[in-house]
PDB file of N, CA, C and O in Angstrom:
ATOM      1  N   UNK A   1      -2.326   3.876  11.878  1.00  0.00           N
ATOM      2  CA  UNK A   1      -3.665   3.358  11.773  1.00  0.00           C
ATOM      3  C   UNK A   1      -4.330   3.291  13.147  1.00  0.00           C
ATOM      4  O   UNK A   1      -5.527   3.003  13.166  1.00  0.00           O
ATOM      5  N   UNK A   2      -3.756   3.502  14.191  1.00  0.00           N
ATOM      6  CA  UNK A   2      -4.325   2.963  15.704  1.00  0.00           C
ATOM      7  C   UNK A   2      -4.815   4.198  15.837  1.00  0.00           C
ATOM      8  O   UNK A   2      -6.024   4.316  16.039  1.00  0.00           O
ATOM      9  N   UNK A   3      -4.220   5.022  15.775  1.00  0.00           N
ATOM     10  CA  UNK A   3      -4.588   6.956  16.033  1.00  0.00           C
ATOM     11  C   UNK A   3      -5.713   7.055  15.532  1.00  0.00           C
ATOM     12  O   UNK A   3      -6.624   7.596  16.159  1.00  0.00           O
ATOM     13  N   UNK A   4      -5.928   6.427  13.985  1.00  0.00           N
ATOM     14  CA  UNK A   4      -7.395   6.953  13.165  1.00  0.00           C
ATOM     15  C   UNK A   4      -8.623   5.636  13.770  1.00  0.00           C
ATOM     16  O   UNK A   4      -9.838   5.465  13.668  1.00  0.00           O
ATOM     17  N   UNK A   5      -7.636   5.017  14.320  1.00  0.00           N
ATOM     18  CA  UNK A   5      -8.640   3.867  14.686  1.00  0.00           C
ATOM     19  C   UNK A   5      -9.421   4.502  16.135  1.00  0.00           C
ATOM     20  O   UNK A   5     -10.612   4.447  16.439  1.00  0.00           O
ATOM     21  N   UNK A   6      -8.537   4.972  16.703  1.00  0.00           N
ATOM     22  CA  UNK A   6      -9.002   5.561  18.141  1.00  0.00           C
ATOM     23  C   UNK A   6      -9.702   6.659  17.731  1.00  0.00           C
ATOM     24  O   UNK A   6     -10.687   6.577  18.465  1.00  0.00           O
ATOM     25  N   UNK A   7      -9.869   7.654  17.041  1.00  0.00           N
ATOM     26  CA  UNK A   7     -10.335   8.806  16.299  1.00  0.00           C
ATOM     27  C   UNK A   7     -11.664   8.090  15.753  1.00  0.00           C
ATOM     28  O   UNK A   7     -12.539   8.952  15.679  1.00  0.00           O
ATOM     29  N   UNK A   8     -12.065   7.043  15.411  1.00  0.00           N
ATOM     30  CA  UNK A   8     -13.232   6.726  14.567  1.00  0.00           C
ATOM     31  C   UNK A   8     -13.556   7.631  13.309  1.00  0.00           C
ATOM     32  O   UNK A   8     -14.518   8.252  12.857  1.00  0.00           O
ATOM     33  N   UNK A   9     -12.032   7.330  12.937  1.00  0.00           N
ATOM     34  CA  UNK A   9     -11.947   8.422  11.533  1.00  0.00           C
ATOM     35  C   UNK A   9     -12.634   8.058  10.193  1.00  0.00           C
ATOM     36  O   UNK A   9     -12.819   6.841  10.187  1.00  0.00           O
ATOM     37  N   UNK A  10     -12.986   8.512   9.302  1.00  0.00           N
ATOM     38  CA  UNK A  10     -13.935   8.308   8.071  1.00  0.00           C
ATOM     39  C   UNK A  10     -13.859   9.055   7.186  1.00  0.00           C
ATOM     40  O   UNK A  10     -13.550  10.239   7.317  1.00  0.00           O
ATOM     41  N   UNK A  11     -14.199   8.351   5.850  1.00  0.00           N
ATOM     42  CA  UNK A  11     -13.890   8.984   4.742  1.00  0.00           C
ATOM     43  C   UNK A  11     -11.913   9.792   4.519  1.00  0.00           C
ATOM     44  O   UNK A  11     -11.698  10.768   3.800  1.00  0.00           O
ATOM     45  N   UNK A  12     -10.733   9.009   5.376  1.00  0.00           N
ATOM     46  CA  UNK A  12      -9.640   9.311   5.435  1.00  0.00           C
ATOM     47  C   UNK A  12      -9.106   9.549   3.827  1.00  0.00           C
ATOM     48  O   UNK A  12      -9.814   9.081   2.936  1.00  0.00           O
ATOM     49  N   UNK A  13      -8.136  10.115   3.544  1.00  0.00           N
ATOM     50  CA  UNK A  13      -7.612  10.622   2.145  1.00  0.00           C
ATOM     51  C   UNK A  13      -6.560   9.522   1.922  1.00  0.00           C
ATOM     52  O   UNK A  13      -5.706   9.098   2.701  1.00  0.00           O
ATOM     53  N   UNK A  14      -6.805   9.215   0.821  1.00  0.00           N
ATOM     54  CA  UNK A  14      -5.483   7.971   0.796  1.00  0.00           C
ATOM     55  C   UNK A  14      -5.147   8.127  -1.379  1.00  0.00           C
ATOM     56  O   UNK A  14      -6.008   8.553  -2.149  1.00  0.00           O
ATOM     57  N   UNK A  15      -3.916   7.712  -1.760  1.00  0.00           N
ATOM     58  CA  UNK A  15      -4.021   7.453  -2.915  1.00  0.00           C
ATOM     59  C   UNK A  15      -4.394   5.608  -3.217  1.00  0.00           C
ATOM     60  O   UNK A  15      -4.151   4.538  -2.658  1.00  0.00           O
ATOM     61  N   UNK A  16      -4.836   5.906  -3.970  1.00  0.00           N
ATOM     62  CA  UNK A  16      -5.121   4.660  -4.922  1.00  0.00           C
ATOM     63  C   UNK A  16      -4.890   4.963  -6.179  1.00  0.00           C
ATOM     64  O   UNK A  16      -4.732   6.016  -6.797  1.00  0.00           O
ATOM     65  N   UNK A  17      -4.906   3.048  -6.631  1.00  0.00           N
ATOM     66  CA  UNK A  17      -5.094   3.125  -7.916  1.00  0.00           C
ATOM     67  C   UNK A  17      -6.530   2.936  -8.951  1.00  0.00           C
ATOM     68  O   UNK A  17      -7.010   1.855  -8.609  1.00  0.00           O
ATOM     69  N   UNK A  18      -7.170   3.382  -9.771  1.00  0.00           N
ATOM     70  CA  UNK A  18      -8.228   3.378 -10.692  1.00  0.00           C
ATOM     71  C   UNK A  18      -7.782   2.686 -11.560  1.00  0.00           C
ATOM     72  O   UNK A  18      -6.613   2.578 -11.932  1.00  0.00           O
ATOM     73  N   UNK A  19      -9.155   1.937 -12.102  1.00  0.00           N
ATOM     74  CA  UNK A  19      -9.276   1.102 -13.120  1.00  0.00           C
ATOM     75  C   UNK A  19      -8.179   1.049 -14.211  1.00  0.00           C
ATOM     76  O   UNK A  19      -7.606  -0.031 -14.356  1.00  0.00           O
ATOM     77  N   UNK A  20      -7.909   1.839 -14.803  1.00  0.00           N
ATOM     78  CA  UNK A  20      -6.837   2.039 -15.389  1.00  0.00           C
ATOM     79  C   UNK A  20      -5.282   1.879 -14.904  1.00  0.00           C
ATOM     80  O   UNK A  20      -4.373   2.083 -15.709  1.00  0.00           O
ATOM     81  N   UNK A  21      -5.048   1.545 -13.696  1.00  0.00           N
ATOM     82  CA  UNK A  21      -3.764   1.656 -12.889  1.00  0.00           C
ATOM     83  C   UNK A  21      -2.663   2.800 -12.927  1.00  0.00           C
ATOM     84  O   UNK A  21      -1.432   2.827 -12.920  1.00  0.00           O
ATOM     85  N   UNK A  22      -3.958   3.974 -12.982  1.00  0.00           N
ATOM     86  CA  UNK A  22      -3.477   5.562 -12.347  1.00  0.00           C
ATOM     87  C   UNK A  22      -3.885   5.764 -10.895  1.00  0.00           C
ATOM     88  O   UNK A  22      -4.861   5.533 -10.182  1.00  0.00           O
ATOM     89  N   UNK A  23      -2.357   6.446 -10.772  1.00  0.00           N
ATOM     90  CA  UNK A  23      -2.489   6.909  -9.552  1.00  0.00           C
ATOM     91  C   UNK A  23      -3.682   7.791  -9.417  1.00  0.00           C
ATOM     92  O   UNK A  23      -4.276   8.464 -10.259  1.00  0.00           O
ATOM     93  N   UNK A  24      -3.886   7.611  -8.095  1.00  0.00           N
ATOM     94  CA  UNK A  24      -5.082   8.930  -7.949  1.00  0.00           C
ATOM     95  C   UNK A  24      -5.451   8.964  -6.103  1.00  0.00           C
ATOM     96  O   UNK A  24      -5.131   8.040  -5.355  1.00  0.00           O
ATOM     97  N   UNK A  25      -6.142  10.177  -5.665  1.00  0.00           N
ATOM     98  CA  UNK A  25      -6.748  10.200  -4.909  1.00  0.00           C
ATOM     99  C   UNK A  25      -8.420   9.565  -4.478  1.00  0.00           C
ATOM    100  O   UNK A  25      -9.522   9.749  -4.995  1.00  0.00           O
ATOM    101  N   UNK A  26      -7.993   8.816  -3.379  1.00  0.00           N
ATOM    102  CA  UNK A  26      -9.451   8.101  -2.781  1.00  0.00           C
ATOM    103  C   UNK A  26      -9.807   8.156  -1.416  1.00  0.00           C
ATOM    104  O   UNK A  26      -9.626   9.165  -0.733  1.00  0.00           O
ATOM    105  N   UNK A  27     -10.226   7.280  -1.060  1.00  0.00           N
ATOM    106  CA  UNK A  27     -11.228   7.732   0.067  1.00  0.00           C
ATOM    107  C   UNK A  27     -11.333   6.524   1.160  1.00  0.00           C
ATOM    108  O   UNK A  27     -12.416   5.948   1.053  1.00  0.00           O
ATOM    109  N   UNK A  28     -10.322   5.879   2.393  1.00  0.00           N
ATOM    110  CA  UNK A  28     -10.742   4.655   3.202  1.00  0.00           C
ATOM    111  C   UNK A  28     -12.067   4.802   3.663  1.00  0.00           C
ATOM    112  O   UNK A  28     -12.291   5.765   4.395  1.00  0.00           O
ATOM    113  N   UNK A  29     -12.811   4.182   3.432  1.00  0.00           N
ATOM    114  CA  UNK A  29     -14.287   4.759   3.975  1.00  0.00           C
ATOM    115  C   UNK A  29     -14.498   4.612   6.229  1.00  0.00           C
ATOM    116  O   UNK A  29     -15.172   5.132   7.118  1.00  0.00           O
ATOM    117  N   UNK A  30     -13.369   3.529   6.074  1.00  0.00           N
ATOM    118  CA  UNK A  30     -13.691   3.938   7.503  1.00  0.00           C
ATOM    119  C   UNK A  30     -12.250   2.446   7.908  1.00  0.00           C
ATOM    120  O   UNK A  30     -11.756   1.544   7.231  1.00  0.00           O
ATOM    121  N   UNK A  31     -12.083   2.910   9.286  1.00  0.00           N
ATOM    122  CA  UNK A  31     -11.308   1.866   9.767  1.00  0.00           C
ATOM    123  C   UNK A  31     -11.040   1.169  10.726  1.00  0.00           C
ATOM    124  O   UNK A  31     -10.872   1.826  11.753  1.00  0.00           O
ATOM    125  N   UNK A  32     -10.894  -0.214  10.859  1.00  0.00           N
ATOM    126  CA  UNK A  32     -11.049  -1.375  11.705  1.00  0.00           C
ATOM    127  C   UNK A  32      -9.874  -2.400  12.054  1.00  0.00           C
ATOM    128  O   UNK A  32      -8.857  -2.655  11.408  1.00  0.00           O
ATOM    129  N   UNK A  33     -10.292  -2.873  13.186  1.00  0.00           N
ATOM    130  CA  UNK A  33      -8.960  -3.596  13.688  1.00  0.00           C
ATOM    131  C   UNK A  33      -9.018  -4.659  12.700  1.00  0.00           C
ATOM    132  O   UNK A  33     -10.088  -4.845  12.120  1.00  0.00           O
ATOM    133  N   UNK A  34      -7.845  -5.497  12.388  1.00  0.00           N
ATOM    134  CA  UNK A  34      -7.603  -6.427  11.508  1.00  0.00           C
ATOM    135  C   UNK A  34      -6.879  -7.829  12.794  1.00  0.00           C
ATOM    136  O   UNK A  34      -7.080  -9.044  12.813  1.00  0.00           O
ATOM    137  N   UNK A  35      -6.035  -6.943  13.705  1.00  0.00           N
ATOM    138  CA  UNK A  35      -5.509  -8.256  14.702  1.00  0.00           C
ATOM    139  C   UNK A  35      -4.138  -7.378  14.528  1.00  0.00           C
ATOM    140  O   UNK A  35      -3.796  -6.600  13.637  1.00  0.00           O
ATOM    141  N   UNK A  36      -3.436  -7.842  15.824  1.00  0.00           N
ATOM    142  CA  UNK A  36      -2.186  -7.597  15.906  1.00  0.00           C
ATOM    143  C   UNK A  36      -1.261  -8.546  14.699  1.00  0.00           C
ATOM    144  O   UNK A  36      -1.564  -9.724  14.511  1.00  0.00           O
ATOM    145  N   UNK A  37      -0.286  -7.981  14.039  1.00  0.00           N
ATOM    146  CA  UNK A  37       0.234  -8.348  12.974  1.00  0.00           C
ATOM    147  C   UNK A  37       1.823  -7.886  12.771  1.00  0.00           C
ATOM    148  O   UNK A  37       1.891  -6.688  12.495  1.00  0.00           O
ATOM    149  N   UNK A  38       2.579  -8.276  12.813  1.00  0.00           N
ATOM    150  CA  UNK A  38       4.047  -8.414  12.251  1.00  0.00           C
ATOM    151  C   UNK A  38       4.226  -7.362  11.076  1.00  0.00           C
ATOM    152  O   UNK A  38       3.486  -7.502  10.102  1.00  0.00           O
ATOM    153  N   UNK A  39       5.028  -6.451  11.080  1.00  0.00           N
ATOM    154  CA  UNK A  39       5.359  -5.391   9.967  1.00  0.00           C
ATOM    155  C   UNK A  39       6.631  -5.723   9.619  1.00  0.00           C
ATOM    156  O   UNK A  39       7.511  -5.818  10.475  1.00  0.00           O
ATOM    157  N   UNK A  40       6.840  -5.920   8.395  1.00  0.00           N
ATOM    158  CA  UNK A  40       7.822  -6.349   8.048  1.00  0.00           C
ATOM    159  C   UNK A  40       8.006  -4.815   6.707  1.00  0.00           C
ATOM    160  O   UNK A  40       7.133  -4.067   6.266  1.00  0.00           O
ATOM    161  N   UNK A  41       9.752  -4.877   6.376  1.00  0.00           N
ATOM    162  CA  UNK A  41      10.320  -4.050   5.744  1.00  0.00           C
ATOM    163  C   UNK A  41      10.542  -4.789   4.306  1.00  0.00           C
ATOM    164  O   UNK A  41      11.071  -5.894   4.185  1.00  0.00           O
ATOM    165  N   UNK A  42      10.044  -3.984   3.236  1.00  0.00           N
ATOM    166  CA  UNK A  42      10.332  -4.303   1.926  1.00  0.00           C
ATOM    167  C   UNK A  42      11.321  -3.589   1.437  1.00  0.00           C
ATOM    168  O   UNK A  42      10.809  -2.479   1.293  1.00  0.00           O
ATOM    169  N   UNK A  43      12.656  -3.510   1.015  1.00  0.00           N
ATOM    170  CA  UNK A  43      13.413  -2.680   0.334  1.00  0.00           C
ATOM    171  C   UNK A  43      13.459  -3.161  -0.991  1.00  0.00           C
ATOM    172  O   UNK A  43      13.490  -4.366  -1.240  1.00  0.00           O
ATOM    173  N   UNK A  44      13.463  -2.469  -1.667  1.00  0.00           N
ATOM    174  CA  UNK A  44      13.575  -2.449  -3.098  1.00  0.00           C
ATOM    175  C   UNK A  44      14.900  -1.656  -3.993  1.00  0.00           C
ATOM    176  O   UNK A  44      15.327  -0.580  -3.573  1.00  0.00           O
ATOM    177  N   UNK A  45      15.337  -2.132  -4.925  1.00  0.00           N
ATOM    178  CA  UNK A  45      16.124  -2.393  -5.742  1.00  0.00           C
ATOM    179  C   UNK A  45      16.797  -0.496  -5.629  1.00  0.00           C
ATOM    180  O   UNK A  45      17.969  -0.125  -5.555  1.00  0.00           O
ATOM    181  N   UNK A  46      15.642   0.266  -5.654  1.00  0.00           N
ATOM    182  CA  UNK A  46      15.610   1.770  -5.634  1.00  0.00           C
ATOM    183  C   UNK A  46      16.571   2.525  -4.607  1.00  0.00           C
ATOM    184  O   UNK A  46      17.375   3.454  -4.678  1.00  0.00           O
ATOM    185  N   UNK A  47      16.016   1.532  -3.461  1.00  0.00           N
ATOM    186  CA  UNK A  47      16.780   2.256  -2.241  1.00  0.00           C
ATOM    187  C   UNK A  47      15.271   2.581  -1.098  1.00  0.00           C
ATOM    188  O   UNK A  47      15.444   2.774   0.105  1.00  0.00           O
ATOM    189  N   UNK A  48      13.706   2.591  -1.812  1.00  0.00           N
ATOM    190  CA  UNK A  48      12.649   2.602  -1.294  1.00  0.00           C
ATOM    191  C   UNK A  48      12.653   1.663   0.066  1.00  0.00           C
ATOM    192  O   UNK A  48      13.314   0.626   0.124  1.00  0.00           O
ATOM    193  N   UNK A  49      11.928   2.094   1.028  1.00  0.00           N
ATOM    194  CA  UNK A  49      11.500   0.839   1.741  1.00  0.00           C
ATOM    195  C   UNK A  49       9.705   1.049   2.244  1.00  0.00           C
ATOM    196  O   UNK A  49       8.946   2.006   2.393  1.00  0.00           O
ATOM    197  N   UNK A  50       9.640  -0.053   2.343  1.00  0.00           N
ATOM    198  CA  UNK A  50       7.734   0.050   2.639  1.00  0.00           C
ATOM    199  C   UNK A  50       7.846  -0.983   3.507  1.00  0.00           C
ATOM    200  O   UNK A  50       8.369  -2.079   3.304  1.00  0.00           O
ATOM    201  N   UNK A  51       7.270  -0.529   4.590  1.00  0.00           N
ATOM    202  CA  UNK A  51       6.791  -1.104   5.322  1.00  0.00           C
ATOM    203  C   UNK A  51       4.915  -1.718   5.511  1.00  0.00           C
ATOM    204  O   UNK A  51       3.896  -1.039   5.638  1.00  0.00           O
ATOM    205  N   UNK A  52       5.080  -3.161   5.460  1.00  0.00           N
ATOM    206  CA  UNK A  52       3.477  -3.998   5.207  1.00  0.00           C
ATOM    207  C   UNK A  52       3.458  -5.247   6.031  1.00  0.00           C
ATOM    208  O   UNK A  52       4.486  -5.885   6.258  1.00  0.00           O
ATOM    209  N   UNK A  53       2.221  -5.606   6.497  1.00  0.00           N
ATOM    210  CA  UNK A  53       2.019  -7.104   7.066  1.00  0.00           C
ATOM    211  C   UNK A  53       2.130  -7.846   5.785  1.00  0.00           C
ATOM    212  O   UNK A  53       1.936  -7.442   4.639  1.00  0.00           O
ATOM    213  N   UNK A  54       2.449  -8.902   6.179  1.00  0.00           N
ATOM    214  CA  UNK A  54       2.701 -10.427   5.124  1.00  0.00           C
ATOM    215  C   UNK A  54       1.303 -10.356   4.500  1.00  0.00           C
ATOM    216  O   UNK A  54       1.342 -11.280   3.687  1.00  0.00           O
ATOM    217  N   UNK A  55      -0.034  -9.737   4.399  1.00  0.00           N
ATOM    218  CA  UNK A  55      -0.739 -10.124   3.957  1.00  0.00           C
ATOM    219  C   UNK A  55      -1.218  -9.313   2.641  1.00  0.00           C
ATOM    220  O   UNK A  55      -2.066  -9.402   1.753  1.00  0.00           O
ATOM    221  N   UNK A  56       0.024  -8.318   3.125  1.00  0.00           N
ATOM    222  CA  UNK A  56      -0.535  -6.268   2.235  1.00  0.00           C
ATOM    223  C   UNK A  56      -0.376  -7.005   0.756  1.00  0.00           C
ATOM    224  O   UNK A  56       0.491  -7.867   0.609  1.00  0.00           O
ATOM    225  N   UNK A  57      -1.144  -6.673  -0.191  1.00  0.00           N
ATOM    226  CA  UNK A  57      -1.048  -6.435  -1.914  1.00  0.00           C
ATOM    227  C   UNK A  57      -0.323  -5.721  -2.234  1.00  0.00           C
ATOM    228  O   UNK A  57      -0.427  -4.561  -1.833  1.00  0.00           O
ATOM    229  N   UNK A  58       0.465  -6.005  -2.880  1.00  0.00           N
ATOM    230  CA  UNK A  58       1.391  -5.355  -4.045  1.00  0.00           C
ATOM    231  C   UNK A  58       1.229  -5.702  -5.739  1.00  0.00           C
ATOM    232  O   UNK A  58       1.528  -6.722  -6.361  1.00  0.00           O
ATOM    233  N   UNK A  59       0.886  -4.966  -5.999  1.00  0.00           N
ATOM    234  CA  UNK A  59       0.823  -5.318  -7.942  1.00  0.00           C
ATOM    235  C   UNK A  59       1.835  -5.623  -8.450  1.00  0.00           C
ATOM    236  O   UNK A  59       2.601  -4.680  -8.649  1.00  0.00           O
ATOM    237  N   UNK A  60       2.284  -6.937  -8.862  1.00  0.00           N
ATOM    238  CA  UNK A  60       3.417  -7.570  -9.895  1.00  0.00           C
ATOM    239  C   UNK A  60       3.097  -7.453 -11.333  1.00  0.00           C
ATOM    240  O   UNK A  60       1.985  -7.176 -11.782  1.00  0.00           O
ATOM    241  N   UNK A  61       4.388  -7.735 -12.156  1.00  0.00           N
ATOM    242  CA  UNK A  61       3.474  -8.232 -12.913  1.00  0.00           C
ATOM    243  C   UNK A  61       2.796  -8.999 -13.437  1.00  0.00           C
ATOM    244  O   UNK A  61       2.267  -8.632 -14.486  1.00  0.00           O
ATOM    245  N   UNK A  62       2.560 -10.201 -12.998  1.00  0.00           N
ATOM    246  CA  UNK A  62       1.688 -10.991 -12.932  1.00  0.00           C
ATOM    247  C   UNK A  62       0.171 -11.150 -12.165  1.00  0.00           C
ATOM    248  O   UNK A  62      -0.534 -12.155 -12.077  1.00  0.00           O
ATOM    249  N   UNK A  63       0.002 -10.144 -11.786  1.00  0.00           N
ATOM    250  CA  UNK A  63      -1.403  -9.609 -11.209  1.00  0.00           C
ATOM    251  C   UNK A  63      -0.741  -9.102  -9.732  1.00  0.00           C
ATOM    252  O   UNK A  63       0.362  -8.565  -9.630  1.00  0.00           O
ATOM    253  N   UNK A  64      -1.579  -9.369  -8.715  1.00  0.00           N
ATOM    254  CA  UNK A  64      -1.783  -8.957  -7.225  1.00  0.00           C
ATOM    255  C   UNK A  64      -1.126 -10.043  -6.319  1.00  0.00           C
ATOM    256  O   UNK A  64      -1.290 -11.229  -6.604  1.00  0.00           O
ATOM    257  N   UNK A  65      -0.395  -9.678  -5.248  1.00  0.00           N
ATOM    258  CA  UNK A  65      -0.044 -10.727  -4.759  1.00  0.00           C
ATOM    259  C   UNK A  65       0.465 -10.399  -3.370  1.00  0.00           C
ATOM    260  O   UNK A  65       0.930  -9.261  -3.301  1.00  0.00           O
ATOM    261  N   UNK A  66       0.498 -11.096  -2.246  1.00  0.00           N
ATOM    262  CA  UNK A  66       0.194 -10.474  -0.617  1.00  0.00           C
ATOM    263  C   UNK A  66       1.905 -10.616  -0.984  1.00  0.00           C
ATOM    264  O   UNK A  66       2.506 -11.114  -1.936  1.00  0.00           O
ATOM    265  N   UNK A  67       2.355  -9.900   0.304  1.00  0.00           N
ATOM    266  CA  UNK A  67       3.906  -9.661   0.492  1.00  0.00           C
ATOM    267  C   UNK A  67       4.892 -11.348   0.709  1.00  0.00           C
ATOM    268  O   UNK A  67       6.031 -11.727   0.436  1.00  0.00           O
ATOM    269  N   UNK A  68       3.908 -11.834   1.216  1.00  0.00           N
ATOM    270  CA  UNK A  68       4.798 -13.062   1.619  1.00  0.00           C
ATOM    271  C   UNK A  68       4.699 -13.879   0.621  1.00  0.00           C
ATOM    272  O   UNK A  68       5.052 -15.016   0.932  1.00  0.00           O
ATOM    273  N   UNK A  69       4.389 -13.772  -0.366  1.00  0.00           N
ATOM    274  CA  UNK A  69       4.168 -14.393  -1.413  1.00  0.00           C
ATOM    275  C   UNK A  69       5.715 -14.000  -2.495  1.00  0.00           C
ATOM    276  O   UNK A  69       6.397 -14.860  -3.053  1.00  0.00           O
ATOM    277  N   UNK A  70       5.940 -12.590  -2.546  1.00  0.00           N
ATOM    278  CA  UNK A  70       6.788 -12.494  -3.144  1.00  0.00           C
ATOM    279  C   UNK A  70       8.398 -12.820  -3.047  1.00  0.00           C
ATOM    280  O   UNK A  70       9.136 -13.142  -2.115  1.00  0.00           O
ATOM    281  N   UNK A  71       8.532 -12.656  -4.024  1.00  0.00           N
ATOM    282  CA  UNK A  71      10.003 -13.204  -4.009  1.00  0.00           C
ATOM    283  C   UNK A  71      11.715 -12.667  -3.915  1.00  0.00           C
ATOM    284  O   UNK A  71      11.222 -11.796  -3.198  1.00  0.00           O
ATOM    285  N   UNK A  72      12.686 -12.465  -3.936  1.00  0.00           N
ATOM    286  CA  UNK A  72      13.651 -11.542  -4.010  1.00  0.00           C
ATOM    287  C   UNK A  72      13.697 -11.460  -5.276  1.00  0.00           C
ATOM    288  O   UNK A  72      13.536 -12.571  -5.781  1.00  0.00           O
ATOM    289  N   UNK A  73      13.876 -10.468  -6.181  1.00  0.00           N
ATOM    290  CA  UNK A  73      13.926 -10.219  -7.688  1.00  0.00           C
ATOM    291  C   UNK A  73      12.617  -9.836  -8.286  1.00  0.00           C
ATOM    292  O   UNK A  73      12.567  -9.110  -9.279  1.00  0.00           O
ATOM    293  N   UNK A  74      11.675 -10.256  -7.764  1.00  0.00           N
ATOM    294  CA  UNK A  74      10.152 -10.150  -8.166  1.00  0.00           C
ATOM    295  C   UNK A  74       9.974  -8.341  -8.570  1.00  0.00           C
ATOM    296  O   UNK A  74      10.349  -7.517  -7.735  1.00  0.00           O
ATOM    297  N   UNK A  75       9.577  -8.040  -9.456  1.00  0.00           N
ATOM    298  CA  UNK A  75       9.014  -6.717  -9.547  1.00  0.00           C
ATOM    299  C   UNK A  75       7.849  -6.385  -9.562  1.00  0.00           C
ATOM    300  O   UNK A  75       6.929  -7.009 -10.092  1.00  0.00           O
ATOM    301  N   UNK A  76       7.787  -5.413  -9.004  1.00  0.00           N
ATOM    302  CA  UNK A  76       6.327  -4.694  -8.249  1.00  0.00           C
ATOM    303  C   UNK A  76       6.104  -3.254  -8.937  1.00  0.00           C
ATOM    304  O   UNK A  76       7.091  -2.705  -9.425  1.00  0.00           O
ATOM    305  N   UNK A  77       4.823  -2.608  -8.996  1.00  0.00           N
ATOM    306  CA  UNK A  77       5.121  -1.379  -9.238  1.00  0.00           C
ATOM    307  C   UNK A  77       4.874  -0.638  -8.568  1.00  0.00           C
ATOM    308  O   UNK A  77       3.927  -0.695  -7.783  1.00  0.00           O
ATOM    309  N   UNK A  78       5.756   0.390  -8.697  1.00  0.00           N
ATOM    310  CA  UNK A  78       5.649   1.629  -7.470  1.00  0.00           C
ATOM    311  C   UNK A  78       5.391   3.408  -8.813  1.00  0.00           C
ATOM    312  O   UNK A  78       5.510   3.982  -9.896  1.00  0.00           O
ATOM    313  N   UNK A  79       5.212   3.380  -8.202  1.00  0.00           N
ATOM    314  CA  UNK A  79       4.782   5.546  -8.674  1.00  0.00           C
ATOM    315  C   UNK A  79       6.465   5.934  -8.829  1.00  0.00           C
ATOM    316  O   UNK A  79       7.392   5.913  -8.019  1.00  0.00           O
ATOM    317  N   UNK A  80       6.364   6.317 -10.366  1.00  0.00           N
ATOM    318  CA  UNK A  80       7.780   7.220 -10.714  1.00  0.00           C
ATOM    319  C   UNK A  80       7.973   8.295  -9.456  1.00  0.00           C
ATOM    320  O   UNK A  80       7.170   8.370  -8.525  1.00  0.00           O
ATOM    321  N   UNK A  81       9.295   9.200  -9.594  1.00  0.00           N
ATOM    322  CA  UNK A  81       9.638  10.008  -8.965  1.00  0.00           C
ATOM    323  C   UNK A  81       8.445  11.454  -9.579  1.00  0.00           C
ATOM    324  O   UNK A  81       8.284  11.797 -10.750  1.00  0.00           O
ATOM    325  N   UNK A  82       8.108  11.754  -8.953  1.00  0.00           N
ATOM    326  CA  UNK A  82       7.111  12.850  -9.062  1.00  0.00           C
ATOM    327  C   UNK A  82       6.000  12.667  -9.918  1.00  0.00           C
ATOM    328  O   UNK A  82       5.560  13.274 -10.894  1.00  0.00           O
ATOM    329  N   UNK A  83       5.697  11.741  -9.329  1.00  0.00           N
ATOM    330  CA  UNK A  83       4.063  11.569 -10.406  1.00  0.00           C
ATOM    331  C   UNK A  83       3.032  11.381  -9.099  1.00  0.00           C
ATOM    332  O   UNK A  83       1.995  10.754  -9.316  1.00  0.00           O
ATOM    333  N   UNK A  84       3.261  11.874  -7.813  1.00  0.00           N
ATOM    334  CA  UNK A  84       2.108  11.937  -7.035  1.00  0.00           C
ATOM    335  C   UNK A  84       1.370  12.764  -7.746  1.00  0.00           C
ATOM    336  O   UNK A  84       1.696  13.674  -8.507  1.00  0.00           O
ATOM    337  N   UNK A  85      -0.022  12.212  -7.306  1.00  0.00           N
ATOM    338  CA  UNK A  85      -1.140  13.575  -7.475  1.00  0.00           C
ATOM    339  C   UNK A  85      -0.964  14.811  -6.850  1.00  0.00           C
ATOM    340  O   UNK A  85      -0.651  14.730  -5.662  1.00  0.00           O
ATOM    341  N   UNK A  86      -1.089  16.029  -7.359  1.00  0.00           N
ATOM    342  CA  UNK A  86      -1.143  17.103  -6.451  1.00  0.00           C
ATOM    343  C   UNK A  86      -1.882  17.063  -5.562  1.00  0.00           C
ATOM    344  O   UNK A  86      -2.888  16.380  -5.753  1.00  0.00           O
ATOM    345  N   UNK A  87      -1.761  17.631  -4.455  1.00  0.00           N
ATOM    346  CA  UNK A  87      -2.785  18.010  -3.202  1.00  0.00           C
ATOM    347  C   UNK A  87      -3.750  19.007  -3.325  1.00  0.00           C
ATOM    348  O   UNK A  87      -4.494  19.265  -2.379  1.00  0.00           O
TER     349      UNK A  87
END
């Protein structure tokens, strides 16, 4: 993020999710400092790991919820094995 931050990059390619909670391709419209912040490692049950500040969203199922919020056992959802969008 510091690279695109120094770049004054726009309109960057990112997936998201749509209304429906399909994957899909979108669009950061532009990007800004937030503050220096702590990255912490999520591993999951999979063998996955993601790396997020304590503040990043993750979809449970119980709605939305920042990282530090969650719990050990808590499930989140992540994108099956090959269901990215094509490029």
């Amino acid at each position: 993020m510091g690279e695109l931050l120094r770049q004054g990059a726009r309109n960057v390619p990112i997936y998201t999710l749509d209304e429906r909670y399909r994957l899909g391709r979108g669009y950061l419209s532009h990007v800004f400092p937030s503050g220096i912040k702590t990255v912490y490692e999520l591993k999951l049950a999979s063998g996955r790991v993601i790396k997020a500040s304590a503040n990043h969203p993750f979809l449970a199922l119980e709605g939305w919820f920042p990282l530090e919020k969650l719990d050990v056992g808590d499930r989140i959802a992540v994108p099956r094995s090959g269901s990215w969008p094509a490029s």
